[in-house]
N, C-alpha and C positions, 0 to 999 in steps of 0.2 A: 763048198762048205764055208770057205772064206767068206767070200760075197754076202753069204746072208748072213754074217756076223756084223760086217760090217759096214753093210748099209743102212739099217737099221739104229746103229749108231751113230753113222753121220748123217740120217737126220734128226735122232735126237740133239746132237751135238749141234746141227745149224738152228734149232728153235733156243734150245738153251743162248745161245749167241744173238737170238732175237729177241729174247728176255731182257740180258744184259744191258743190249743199245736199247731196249725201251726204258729200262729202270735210268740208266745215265741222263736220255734224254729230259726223262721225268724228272729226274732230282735236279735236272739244272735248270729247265723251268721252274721248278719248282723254288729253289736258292734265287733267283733272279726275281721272282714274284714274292719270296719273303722280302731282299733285300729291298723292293721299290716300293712297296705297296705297305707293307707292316711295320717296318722300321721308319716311324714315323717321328720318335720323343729324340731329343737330342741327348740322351743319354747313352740308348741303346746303341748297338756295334752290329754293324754290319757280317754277313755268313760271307766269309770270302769261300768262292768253290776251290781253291788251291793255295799254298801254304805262297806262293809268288804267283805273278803277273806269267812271267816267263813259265814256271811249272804248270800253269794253267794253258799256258798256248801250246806248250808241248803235248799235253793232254789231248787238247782239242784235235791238233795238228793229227795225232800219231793215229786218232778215233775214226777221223775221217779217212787217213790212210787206208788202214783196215778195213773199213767198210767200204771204200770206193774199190780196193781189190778185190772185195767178197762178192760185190753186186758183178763187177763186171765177170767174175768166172758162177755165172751163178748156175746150180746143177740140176739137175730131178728133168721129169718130160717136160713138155711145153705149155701144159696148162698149170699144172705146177708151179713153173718158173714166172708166169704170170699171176697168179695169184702172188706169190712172193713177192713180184716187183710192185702190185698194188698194194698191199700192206706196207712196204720200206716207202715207196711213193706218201703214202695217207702220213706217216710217221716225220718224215722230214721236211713235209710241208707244211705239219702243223709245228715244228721245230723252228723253220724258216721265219715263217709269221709270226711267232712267239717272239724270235729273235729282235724281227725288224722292229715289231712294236715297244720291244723294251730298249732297243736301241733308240726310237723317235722320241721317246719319253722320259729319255735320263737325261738331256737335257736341262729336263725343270726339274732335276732332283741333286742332289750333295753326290757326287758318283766321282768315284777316280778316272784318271784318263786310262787306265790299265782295264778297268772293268767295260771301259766302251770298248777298246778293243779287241777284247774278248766275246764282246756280244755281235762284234762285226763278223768276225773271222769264224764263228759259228754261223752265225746267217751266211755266209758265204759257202762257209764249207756245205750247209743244206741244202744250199740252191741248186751245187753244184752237184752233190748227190742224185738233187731231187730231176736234175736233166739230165743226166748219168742214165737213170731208172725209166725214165719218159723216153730214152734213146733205145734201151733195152727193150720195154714193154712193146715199144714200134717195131723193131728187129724181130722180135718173139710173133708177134701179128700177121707181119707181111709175109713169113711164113707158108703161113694156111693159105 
């Protein structure tokens, strides 16, 4: 009777969790594509994504944590767990590339050294992710 209470719940509970890192990744793309791209007048002020430099790595830092634990114990059958790992796959490598490109391009722009940091250590932590998920996906294949 357990069981079927609470399986059901933990996968709603792992989509809800998939929501969330979409919505994060999206709004930091999306803060990073305001800050480069639209804040163009020398008046306007930049969206900083977190109140410090530091509060923003912890951020990033604790995100990746989390999700590099979640992918590596990832649960359901095996076609399941592949689907799964190609959506996280599709998701942080379009993160990655987000990253690099706003990292190659702030360069030509007015940018703190704090926010390239943050734009590395994201692209990094994606990458990293995103061969994390490619190690899985292969694991899950060879399988069959």
């Amino acid at each position: 009777m357990a069981k079927k209470i609470i399986v059901p719940v933990f996968y709603i509970a792992e989509w809800v969790f998939f929501l969330y890192v979409f919505l994060f990744v999206l709004t930091f793309n999306l803060l990073n594509y305001v800050n480069f791209l639209l804040v163009d007048m020398p008046g306007e002020e930049r969206v900083p994504f977190a109140s410090s430099t530091g509060k923003s790595l912890l951020i990033l830092f604790a995100f990746g944590l989390v999700c590099f634990i979640y992918i590596r114990y990832l649960a359901g059958h095996r076609m399941y767990r592949k689907v799964k790992a190609a959506i996280w796959g599709f998701i942080f490598t379009v993160n990655s590339l987000s990253c690099v490109f706003f990292f190659s391009i702030s360069f030509t722009f007015e940018l703190y050294e704090g926010e390239r940091l943050i734009l590395l250590l994201a692209a990094c932590i994606s990458i990293a992710l995103v061969i994390q998920i490619g190690m899985k996906y292969q694991a899950d294949s060879s399988v069959d």
